[in-house]
VOBA-1610 file (N, C-alpha, C; in pm, whole numbers, padded with zeros to 5 digits, always signed):
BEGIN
Unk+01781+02305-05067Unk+01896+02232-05113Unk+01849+02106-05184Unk+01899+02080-05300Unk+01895+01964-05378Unk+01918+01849-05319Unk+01812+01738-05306Unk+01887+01586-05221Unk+02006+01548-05370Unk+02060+01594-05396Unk+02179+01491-05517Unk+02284+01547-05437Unk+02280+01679-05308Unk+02420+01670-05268Unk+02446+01583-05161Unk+02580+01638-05160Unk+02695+01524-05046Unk+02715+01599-04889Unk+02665+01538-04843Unk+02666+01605-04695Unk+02785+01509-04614Unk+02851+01521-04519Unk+02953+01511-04451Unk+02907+01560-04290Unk+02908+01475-04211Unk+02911+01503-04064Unk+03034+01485-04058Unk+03072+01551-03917Unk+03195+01527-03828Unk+03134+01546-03710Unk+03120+01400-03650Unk+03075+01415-03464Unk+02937+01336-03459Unk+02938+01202-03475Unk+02830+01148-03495Unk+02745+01127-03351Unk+02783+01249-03195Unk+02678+01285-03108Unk+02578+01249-03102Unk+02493+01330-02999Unk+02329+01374-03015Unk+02333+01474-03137Unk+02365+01564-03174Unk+02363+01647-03236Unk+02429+01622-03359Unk+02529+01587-03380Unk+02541+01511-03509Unk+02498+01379-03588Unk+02489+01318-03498Unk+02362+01207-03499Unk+02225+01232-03561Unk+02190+01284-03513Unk+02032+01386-03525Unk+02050+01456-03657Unk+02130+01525-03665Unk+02184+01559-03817Unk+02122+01456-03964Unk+02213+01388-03895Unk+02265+01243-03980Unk+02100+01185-04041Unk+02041+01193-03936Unk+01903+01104-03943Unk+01820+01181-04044Unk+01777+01294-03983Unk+01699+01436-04071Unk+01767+01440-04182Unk+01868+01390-04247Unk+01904+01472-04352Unk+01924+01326-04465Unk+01932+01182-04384Unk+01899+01106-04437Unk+01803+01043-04475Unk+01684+01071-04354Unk+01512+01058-04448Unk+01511+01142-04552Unk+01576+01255-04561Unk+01486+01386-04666Unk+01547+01285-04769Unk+01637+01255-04821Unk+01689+01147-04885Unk+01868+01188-04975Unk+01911+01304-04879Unk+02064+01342-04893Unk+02156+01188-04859Unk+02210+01217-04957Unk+02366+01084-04911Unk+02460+01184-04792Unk+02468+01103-04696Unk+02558+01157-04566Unk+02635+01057-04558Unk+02741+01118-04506Unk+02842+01031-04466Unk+02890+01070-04315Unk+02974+00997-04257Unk+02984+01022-04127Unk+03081+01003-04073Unk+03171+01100-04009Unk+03286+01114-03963Unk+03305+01103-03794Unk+03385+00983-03734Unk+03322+01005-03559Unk+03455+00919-03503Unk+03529+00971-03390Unk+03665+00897-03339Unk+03570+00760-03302Unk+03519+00688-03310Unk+03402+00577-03222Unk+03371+00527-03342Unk+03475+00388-03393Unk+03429+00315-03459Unk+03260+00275-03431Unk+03212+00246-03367Unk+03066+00144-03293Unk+03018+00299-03317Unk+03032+00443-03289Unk+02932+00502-03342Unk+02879+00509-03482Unk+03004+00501-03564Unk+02983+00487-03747Unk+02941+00333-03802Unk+02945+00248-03719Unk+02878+00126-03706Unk+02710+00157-03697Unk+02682+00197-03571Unk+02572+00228-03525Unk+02466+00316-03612Unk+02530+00440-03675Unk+02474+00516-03757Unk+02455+00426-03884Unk+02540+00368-03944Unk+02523+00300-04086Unk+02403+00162-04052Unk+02391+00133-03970Unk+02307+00020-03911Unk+02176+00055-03940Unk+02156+00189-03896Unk+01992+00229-03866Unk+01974+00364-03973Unk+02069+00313-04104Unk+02024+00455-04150Unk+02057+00602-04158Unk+02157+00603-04090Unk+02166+00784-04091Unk+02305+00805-04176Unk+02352+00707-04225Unk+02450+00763-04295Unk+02493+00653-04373Unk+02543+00632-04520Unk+02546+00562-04601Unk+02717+00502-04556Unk+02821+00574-04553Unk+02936+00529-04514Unk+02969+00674-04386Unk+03101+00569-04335Unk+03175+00645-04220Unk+03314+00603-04200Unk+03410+00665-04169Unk+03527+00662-04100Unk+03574+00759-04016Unk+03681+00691-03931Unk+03740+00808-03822Unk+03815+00959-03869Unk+03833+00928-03996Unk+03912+01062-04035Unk+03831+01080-04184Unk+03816+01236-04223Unk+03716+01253-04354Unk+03803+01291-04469Unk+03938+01204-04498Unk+03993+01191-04653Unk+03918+01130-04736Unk+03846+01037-04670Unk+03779+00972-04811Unk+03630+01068-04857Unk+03623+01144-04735Unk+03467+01205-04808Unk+03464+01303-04781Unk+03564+01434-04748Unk+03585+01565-04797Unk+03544+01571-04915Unk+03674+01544-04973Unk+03665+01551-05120Unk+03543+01579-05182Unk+03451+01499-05167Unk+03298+01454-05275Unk+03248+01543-05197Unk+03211+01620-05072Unk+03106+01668-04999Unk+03062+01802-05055Unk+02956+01823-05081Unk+02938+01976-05124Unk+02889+02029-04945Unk+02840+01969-04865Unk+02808+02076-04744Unk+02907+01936-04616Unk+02927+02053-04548Unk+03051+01951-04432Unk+02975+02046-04273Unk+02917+01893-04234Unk+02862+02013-04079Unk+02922+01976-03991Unk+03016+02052-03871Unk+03077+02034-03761Unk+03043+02010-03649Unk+03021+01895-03589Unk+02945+01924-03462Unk+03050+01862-03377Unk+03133+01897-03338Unk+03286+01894-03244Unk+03259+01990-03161Unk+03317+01990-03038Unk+03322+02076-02911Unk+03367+02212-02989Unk+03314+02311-02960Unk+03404+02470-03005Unk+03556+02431-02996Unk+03636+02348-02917Unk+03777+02414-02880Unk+03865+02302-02972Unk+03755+02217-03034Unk+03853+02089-03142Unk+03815+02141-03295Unk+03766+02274-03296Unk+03723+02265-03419Unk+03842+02334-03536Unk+03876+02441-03461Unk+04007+02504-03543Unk+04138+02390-03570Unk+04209+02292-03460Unk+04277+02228-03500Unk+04215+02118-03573Unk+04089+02085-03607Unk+04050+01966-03638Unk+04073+02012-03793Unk+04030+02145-03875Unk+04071+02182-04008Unk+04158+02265-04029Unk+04283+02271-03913Unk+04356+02271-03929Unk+04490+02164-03975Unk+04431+02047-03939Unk+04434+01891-03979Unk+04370+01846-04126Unk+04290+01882-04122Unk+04184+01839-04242Unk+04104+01878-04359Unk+04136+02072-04269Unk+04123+02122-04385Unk+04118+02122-04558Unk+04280+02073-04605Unk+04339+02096-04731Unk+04235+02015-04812Unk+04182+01849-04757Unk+04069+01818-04805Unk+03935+01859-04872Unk+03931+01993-04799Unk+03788+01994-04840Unk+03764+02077-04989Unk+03682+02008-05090Unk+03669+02084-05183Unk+03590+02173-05209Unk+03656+02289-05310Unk+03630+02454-05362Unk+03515+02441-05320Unk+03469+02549-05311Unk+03274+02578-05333Unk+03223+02523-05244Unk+03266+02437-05131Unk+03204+02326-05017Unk+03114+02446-04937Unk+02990+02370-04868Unk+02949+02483-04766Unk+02969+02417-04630Unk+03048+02473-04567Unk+03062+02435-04431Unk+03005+02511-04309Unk+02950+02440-04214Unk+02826+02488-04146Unk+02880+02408-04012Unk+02893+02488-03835Unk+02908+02413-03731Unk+02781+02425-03673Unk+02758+02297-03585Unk+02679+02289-03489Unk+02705+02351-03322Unk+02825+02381-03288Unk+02882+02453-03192Unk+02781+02532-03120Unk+02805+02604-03008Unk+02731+02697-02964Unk+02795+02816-02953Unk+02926+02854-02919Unk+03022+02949-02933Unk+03107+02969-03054Unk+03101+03057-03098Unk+03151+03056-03245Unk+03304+03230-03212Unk+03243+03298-03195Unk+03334+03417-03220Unk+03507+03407-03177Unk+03511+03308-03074Unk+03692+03334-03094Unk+03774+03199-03168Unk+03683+03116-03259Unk+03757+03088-03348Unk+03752+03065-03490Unk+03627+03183-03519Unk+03586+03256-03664Unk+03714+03269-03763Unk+03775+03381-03700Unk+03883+03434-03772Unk+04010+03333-03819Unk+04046+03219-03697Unk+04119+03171-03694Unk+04103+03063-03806Unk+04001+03020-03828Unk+03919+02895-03915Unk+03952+03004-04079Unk+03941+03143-04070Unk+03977+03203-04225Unk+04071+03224-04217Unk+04141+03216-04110Unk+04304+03197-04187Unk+04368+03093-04274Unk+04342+03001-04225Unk+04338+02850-04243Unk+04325+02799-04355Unk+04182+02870-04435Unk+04112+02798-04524Unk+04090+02962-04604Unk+04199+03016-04651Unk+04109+03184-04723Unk+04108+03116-04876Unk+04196+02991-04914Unk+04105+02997-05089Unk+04008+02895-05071Unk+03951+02814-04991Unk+03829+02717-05005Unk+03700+02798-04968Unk+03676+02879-04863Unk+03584+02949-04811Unk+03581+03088-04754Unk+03495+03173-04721Unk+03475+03223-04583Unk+03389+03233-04512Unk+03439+03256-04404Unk+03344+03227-04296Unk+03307+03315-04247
//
């Protein structure tokens, strides 16, 4: 992957955190999406992400890859919320560990931006 794209966390965790860091040495612009003001504080402090807010209207839009790292059971209503944001051609990728019972539900949702 080209560092000129736009990467997008949601869940600035251990695991999205960690994200954030790796993908901001390689030298990708990330941005960072996290309910925890002081975590998007924290991340922009030390580096792992250039901007952040609690909700991703302002940086859907621009993101060419959007990675999820939300509990499995917040992830369908979370783009079901936030979905309409994300733009055409985006690659969206979760960090989850259980994926199969809400695959289908996530392409209902979203059948002209992606599939999954």
């Amino acid at each position: 992957m080209k560092q000129d794209k736009v990467i997008t966390i949601v869940g600035l965790g251990v695991v999205g955190g960690s994200y954030a860091i790796a993908l901001s040495k390689k030298g990708y612009t990330v941005y960072g999406v996290n309910r925890s003001s002081q975590s998007i504080e924290d991340a922009i402090a030390v580096g792992a992400i250039k901007d952040g807010g609690n909700t991703p209207e302002k940086f859907f839009p621009q993101s060419d890859v959007i990675i999820i790292a939300l509990y499995p059971n917040q992830i369908v209503s979370y783009l079901e919320q936030y979905g309409k944001y994300i733009k055409k051609g985006c690659l969206i990728s979760d960090v989850a560990g259980i994926k199969s019972h809400f695959v289908s539900q996530i392409n209902d949702q979203m059948p002209d931006i992606c599939t999954i």
